[in-house]
KOLRORO-48184 format. One record per residue (C-alpha): x, y, z; residue number from 1; chain. Coordinates in steps of 0.02 Angstrom, whole numbers, padded with zeros to 5 digits. Example, Ala and Ser with C-alpha at 12.3 -4.5 7.8 and 13.67 -1.06 7.14 Angstrom:
<sites>
<<00615 -00225 00390> 1 'A'>
<<00684 -00053 00357> 2 'A'>
</sites>
This chain:
<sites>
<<01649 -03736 -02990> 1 'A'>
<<01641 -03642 -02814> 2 'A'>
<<01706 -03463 -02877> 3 'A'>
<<01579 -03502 -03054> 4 'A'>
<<01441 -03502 -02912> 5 'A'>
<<01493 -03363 -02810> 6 'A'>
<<01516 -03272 -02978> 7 'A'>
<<01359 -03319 -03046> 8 'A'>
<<01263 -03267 -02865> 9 'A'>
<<01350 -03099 -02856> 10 'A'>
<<01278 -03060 -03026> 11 'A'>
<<01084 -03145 -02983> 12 'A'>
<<01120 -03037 -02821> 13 'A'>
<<01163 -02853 -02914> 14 'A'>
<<01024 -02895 -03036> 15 'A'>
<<00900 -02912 -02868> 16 'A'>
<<00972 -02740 -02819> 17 'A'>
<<00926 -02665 -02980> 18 'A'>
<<00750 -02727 -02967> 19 'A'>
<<00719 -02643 -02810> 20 'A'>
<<00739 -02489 -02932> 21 'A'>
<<00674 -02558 -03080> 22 'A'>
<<00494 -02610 -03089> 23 'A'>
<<00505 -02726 -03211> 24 'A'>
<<00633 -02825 -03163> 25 'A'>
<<00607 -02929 -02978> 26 'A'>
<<00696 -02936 -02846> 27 'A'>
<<00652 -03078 -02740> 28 'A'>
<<00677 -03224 -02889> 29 'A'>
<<00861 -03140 -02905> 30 'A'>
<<00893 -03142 -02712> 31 'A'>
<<00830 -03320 -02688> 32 'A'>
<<00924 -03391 -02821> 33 'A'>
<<01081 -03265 -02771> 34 'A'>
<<01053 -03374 -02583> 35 'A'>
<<01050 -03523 -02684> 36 'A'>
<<01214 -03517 -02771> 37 'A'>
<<01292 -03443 -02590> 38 'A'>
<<01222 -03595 -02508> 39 'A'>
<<01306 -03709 -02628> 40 'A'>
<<01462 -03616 -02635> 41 'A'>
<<01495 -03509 -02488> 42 'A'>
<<01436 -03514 -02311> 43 'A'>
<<01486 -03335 -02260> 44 'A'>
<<01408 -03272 -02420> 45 'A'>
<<01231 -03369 -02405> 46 'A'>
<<01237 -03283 -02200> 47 'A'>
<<01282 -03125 -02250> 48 'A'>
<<01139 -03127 -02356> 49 'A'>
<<01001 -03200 -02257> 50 'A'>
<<01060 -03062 -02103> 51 'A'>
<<01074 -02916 -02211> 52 'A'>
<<00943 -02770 -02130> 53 'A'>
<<00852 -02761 -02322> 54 'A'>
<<00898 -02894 -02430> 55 'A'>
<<00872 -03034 -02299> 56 'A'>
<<00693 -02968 -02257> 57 'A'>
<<00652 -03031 -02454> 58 'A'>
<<00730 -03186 -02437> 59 'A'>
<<00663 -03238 -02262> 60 'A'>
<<00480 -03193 -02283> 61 'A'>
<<00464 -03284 -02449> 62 'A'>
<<00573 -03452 -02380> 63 'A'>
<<00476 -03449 -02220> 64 'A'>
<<00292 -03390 -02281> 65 'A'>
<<00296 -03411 -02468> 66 'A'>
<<00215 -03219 -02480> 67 'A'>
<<00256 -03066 -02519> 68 'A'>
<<00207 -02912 -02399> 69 'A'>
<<00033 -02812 -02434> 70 'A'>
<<00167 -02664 -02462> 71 'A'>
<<00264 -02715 -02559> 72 'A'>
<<00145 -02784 -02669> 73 'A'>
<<00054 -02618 -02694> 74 'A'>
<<00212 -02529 -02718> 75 'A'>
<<00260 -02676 -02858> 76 'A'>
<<00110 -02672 -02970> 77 'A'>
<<00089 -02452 -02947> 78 'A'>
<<00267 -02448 -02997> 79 'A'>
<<00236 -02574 -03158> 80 'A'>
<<00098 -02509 -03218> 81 'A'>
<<00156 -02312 -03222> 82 'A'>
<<00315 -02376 -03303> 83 'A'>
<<00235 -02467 -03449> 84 'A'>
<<00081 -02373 -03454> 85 'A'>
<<00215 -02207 -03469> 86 'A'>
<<00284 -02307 -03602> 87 'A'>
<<00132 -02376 -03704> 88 'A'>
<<00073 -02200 -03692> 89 'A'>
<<00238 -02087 -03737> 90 'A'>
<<00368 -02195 -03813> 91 'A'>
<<00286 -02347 -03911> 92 'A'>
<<00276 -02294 -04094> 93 'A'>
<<00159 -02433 -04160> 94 'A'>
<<-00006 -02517 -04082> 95 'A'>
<<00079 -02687 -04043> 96 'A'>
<<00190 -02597 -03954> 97 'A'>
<<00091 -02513 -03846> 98 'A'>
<<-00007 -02683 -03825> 99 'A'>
<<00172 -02764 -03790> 100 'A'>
<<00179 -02636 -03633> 101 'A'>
<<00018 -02663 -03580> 102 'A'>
<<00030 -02861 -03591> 103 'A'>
<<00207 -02872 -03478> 104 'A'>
<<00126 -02757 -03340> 105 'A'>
<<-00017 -02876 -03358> 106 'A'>
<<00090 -03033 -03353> 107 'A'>
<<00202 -02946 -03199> 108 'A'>
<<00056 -02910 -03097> 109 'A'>
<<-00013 -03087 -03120> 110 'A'>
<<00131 -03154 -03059> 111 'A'>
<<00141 -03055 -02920> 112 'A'>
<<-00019 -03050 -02848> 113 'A'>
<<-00030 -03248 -02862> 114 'A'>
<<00078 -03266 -02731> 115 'A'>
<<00008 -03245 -02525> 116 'A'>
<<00005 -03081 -02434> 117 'A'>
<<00097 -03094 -02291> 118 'A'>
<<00021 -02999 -02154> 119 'A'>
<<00126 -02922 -02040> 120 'A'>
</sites>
């Protein structure tokens, strides 16, 4: 069951990589639960994590503050809505699609904004 966590956090963990990139997809949710499955399976793992320079920042300021920087939130939300809006606009053939674009970015920057700013 150990190396099925360790698997299963390596993946969570690449998929919070990508959504440093990716606007649509988050990061933090994939680093927290990446430190989860470390935690439960592998010590070294979970402290490399929580001490790397970038990824640990994410995991550290939303364990100890519940927030997410004022930065990073602006950067979030821009990013989302110039993705989808690029896409409602350009590549969604239909109406509903468009309105499918529009309705994730939405959704996304709901759920981001809900959470504290952390003031640094």
């Amino acid at each position: 069951m150990k190396y099925v966590l360790i698997l299963l956090g390596i993946i969570s963990l690449a998929l919070g990589v990508i959504g440093i990139f990716l606007p649509v997809l988050p990061t933090t949710p994939f680093l927290l639960l990446s430190a989860t499955l470390f935690l439960r399976s592998s010590q070294k793992l979970y402290d490399w994590l929580l001490s790397h320079p970038c990824l640990g920042e994410y995991i550290r300021n939303f364990k100890e503050h519940n927030a997410i920087p004022l930065r990073v939130k602006i950067i979030s939300v821009s990013l989302v809505w110039i993705t989808l809006l690029y896409c409602a606009i350009f590549v969604a053939k239909e109406w509903w699609m468009s309105a499918f674009f529009v309705s994730i970015a939405i959704g996304v920057s709901i759920h981001i904004l809900h959470y504290k700013t952390l003031k640094k």
